[in-house]
N, C-alpha and C positions, 0 to 999 in steps of 0.2 A: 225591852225587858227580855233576856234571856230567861228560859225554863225548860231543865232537862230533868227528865221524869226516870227514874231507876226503879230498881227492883227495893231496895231499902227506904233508897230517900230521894228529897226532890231540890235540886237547886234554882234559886231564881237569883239575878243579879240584875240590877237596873242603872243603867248609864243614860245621863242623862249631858248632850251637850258636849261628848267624850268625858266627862269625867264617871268616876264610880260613885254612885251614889246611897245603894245598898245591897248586902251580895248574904243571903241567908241559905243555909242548909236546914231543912225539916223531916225528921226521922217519919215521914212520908213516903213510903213506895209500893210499887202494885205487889209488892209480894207480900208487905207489911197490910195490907188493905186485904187483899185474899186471904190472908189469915187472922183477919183481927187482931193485929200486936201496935195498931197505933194508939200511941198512951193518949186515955182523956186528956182534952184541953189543947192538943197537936192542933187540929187544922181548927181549931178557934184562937192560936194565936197567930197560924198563917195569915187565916182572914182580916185580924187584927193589923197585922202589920202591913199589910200590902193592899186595904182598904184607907190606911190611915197614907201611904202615898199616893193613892188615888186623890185625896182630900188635896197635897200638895203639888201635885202635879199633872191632875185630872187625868181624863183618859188615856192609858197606853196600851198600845198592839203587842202582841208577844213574838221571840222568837223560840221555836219552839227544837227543843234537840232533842233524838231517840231513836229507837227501832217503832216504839209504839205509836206515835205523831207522823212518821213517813207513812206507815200501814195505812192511818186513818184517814191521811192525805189521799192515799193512792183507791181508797174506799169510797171519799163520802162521793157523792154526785155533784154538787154544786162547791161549786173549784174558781178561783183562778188559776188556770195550770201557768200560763203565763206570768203571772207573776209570784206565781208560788205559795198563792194565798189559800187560805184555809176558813171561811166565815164561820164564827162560832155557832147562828144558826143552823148551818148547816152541819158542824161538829155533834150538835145539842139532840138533829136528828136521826143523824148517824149512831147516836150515845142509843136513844129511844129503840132504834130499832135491834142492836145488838144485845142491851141489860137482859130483858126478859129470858132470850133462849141460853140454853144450856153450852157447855163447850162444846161438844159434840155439833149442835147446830150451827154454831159458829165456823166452824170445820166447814161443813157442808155447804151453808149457805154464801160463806166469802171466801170460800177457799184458804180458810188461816190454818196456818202448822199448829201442832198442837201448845207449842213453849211462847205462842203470840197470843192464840183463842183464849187463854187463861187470866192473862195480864192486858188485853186492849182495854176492857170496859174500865175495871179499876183507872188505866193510864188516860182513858179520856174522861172522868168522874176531877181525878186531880187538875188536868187542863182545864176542863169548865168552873172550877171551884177558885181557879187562879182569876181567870178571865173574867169570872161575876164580880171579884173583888177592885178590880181594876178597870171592868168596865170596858173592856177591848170590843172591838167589833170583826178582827183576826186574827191567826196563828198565820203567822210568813213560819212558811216548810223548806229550808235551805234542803238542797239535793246533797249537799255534799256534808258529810258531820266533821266536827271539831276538829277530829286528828286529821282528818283530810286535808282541809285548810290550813292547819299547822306547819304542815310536811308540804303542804304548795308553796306557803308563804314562805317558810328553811331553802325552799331550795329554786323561787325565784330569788330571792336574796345571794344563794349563793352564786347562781347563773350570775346577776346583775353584777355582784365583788370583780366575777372574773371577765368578763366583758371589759369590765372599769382597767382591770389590772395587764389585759392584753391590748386596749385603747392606751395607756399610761407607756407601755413598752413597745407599741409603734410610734408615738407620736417621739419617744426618745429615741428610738432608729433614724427615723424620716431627720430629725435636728440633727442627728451626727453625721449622718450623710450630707446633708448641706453644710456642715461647718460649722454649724452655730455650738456646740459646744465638744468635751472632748470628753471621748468615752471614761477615758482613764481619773476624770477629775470630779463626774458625776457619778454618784453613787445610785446602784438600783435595787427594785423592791425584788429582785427575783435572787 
């Protein structure tokens, strides 16, 4: 299960097996939550719906995407750093020990900028609230986010195209030098 956590809203999508199985947006985000603008009934039908895939598909691990989930990452104490794991228990005490203090303390105490100190607790309130529903026992914290992998996967693709298309135009070199066919009568992709 993907879940990336915004300032407005919060998307989650579940693939289950490579196929898509359900991919919802919730006018859920830490800014909506710092200001009180989430409309009653919001995260009761979150829990609704993504309780009721827990029912079909029991427990799942989250992946989690953000600025606010790397911070918490890079915060709690009990970590898989190796495999990028994130245990909700340990999320849940990370949660405990930031709610209480003020942003200011926040500041001081983990060293958060001020445009992160403001929006972490709301953004791990939303991750735990997903996680209870589904019942995960971690947040895997990819290092790289979406666009990153996008723009690796664009452009190992294109590397791989041109590899193919320079392999395609020696091995048609290497044949016309031995004879085996005649430049003039095969046509090329260049």
């Amino acid at each position: 299960m993907y879940v990336d956590v915004g300032g407005g809203s919060t998307e989650i999508t579940l693939i289950r097996q490579g196929h898509l199985v359900g991919s919802m947006s919730y006018n859920i985000g830490t800014i909506r939550l710092l200001n009180h603008a989430v409309k009653e009934g919001i995260v009761d039908g979150l829990r609704a719906d993504w309780e009721g895939m827990y029912v079909n598909y029991g427990p799942i691990n989250i992946i989690g995407s953000g600025g606010n989930i790397n911070k918490l990452f890079r915060l709690a104490e009990e970590k898989n750093k190796k495999e990028l794991k994130l245990p909700i228990d340990s999320l849940k005490k990370l949660y405990e020990n930031l709610q209480p203090l003020s942003m200011e303390e926040r500041m001081d105490r983990f060293g958060l900028k001020p445009d992160r100190a403001d929006v972490i607790v709301p953004a791990a309130e939303i991750f735990l609230t997903i996680a209870d529903c589904i019942r995960a026992e971690y947040i895997y914290v990819p290092t790289i986010g979406l666009a990153d992998g996008i723009i690796g996967e664009l452009y190992a693709k294109a590397t791989r195209e041109e590899r193919e298309r320079i392999n395609r135009h020696r091995l048609h070199l290497s044949a016309e030098a031995q004879g085996l066919i005649n430049a003039e009568t095969v046509e090329s992709d260049e």
